[in-house]
C-alpha positions as CSV (number, residue, x, y, z in Angstrom):
1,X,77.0,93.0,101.3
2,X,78.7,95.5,103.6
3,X,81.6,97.7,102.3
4,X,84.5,96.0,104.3
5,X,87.5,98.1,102.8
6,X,87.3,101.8,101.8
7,X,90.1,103.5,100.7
8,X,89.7,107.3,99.8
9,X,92.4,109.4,97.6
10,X,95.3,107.5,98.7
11,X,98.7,109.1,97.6
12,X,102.5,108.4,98.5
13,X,105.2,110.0,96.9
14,X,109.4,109.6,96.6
15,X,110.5,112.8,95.6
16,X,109.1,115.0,92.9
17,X,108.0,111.0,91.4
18,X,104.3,110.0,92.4
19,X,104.3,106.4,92.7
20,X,100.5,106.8,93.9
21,X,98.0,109.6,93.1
22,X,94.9,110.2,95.0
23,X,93.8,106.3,94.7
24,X,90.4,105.8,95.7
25,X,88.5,102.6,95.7
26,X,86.2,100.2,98.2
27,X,85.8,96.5,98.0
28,X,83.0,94.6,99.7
29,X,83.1,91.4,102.1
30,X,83.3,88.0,100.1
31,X,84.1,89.7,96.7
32,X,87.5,90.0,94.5
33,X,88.5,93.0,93.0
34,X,92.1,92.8,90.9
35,X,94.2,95.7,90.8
36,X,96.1,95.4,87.3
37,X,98.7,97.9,85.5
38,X,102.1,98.0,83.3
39,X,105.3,97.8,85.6
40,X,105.8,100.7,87.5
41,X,102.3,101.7,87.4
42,X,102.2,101.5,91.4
43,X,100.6,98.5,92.1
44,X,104.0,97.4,94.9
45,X,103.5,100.6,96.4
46,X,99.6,100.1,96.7
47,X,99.4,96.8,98.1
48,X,102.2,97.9,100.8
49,X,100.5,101.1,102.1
50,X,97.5,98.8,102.7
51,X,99.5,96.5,104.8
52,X,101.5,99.1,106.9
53,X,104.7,98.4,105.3
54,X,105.2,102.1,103.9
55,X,102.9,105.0,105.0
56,X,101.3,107.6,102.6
57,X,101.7,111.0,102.2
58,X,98.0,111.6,101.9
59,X,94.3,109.7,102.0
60,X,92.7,107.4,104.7
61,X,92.4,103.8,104.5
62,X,89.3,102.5,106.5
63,X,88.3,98.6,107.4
64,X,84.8,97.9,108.4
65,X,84.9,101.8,109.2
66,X,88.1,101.5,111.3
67,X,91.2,103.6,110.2
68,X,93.9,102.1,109.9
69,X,95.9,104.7,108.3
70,X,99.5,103.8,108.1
71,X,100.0,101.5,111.0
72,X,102.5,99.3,111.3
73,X,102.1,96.2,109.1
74,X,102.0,93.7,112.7
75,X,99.5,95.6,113.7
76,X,97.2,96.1,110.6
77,X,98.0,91.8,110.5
78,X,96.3,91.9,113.9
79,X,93.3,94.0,112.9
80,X,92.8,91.6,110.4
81,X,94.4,91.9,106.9
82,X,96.1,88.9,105.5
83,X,98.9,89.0,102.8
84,X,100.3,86.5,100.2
85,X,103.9,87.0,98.1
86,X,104.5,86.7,94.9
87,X,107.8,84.6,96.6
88,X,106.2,82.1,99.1
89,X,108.5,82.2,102.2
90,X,108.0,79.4,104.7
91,X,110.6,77.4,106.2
92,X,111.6,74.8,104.3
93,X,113.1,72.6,107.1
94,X,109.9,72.1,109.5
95,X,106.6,70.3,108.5
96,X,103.2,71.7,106.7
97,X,101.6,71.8,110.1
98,X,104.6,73.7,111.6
99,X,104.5,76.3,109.3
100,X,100.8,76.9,109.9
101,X,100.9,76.8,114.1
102,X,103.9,78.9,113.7
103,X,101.3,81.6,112.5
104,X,98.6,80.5,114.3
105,X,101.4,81.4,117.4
106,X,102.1,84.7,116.7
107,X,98.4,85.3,115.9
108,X,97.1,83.7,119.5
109,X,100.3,86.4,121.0
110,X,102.1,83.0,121.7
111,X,105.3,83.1,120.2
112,X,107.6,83.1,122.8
113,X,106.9,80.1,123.7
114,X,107.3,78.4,120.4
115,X,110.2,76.6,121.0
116,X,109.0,74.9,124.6
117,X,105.4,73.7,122.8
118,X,104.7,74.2,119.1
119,X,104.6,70.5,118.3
120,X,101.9,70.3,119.7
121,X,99.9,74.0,119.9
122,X,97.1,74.7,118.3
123,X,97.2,71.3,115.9
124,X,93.7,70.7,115.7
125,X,93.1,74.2,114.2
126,X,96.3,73.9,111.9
127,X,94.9,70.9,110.4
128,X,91.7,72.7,109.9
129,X,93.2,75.3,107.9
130,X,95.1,72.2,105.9
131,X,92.0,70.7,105.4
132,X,90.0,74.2,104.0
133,X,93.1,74.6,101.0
134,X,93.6,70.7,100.0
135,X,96.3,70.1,102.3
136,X,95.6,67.7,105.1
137,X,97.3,64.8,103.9
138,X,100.6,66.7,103.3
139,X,100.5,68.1,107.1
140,X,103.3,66.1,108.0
141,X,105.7,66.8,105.4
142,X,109.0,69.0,105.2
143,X,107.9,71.8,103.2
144,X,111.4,71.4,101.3
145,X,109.7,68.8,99.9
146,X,106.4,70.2,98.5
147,X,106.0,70.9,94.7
148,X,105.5,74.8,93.9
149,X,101.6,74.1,93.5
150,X,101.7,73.4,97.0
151,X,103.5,76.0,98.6
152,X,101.3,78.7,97.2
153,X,98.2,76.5,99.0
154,X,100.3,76.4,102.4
155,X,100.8,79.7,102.4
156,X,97.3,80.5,101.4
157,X,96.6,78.4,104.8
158,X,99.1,80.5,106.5
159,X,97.7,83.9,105.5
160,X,94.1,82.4,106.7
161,X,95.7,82.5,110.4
162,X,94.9,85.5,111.9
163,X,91.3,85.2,110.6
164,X,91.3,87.8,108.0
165,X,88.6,90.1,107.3
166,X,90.7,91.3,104.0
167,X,93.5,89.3,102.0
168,X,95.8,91.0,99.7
169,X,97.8,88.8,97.3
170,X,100.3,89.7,95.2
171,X,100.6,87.8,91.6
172,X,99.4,84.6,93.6
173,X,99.5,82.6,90.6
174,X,102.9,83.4,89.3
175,X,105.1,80.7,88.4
176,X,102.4,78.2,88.7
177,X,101.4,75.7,85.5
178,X,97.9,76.8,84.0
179,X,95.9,74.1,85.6
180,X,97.2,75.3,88.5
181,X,96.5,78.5,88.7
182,X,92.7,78.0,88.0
183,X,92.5,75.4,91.2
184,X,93.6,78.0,93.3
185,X,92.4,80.9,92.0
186,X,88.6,78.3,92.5
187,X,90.0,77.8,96.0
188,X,90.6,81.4,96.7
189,X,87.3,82.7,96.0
190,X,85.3,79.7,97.7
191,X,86.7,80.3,100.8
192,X,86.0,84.2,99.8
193,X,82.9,83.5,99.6
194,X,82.3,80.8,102.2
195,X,84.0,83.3,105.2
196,X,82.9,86.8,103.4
197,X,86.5,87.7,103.2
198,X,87.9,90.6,101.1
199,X,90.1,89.9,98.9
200,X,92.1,92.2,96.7
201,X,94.8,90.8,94.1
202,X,97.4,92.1,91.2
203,X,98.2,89.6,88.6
204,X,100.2,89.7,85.5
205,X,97.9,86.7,83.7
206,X,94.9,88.4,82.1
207,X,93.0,85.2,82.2
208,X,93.1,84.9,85.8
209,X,92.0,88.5,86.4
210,X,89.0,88.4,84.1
211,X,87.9,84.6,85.0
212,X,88.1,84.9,88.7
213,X,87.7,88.6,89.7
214,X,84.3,90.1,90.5
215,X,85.9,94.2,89.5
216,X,89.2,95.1,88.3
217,X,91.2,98.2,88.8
218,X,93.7,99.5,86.5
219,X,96.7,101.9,87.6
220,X,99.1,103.5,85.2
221,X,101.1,105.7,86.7
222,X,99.8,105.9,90.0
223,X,96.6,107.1,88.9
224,X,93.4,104.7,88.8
225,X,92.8,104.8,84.9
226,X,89.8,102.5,84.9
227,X,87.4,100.4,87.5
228,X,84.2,98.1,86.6
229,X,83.8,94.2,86.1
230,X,85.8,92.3,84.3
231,X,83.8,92.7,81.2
232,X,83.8,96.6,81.2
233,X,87.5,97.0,81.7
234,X,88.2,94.7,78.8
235,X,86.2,97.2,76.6
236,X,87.4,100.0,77.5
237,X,89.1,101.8,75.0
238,X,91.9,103.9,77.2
239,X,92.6,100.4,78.9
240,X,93.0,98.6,75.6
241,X,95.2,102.0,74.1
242,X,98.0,102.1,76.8
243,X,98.3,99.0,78.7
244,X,96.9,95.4,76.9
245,X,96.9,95.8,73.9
246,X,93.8,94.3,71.6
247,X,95.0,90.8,71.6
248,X,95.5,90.9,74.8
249,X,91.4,91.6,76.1
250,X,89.9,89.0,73.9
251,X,87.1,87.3,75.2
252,X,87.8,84.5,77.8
253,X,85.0,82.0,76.3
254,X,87.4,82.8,73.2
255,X,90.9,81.7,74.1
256,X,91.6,79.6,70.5
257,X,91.3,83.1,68.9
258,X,94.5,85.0,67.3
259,X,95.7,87.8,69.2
260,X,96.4,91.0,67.6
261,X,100.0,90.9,65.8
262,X,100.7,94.2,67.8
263,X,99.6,93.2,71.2
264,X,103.0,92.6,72.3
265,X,104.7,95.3,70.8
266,X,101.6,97.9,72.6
267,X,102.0,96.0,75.5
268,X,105.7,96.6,75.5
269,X,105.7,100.2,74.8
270,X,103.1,100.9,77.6
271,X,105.6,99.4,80.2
């Protein structure tokens, strides 16, 4: 696999505070790699460096050897990096398909002329995108209408628009039921897979990041504390001393077991 995203000592801060020191990481086409870490740890200010919404102070961020070094998010969107929200945010009044040619629009440089054809631009490959995330037979539906579940696969559809070489998404699973969360967490890294896209994700749930990552990072305090696979980060000991807390990096095959009786209090102190 070819190193699609290569990020090299990456730094941003507001003040005398560093809310990112010298991060330095690469991710490969069709794998997942979490970034993990206490509130505050830098995560936000990560993810939006990578996407052009705030520029760093220091470092280079390269994709497919391309620097795209603190560009402004459209453009960076245009080169080919997609983003999810922890907050989906589509318009509730217009259908599944809508929402989806909206951003197929914009992405084809059509948006102007939204309002005079959108009903029917770009429909077949709308439907397309319904159809790769479960969502075909919703395509005519107000979006007001759609369970939570849902949205987060619409907007998975949307992000898939502008036919992303990388996709960052941020906590994609929150607020979702546990059921849930696997299916599109499955999703996500089949069509990973499938189109050799990048995709680089924070999450809160533990069992997300180890059951459906391929690496994980962990910040804490802006600085990269830790990187391996899933299995090494759960071992290691400066992980498990200042940000999850034993009962917190038990093994996934072992989820009937008793967390530690401190994990929340360590867990709490860390953030």
């Amino acid at each position: 696999m070819t190193t699609l995203l290569q990020v090299e000592g990456l730094a941003k801060s507001y003040g005398g505070v560093h809310a990112v020191r010298g991060v330095s990481f690469s991710l490969k086409a069709g794998r997942i790699l979490a970034l993990i870490g206490p509130n505050g740890a830098g995560k936000s200010t990560c993810f939006n460096m990578l996407n052009g919404q705030i520029k760093p102070n220091a470092g280079a961020i390269r994709l497919n050897g391309e620097d795209i070094t603190g560009l402004p998010p459209r453009t960076v969107w245009r080169r080919g990096v997609g983003r999810t929200f922890q907050i989906t945010a589509t318009f509730p009044s217009m259908t599944v398909r809508e929402n989806v040619q909206v951003a197929l629009l914009s992405f084809h440089h059509k948006l102007w002329a939204a309002f005079r054809y959108a009903g029917a631009a770009y429909r077949a490959e709308a439907d397309r995108l319904l159809a790769l995330v479960g969502m075909e037979a919703q395509a005519a539906r107000p979006c007001g209408e759609l369970a939570y579940g849902d949205l987060k696969r619409l907007e998975l559809a949307i992000a898939l628009a502008n036919e992303p070489k990388l996709l960052l998404m941020d906590e994609p699973t929150a607020g979702m039921a546990p059921k849930e969360r696997v299916d599109l967490m499955r999703l996500t890294a089949t069509i990973a897979r499938e189109k050799a896209i990048g995709v680089l994700f924070t999450e809160h749930d533990m069992d997300v990041v180890f059951e459906h990552s391929d690496s994980v990072m962990v910040l804490n305090r802006g600085e990269l504390i830790a990187t391996g696979t899933p299995e090494e980060v759960r071992r290691d000991p400066h992980v498990r001393a200042i940000y999850l807390g034993e009962g917190l990096l038990y093994d996934a095959k072992h989820k009937d077991a008793e967390p530690h009786k401190d994990a929340e209090q360590q867990k709490g102190s860390a953030a």
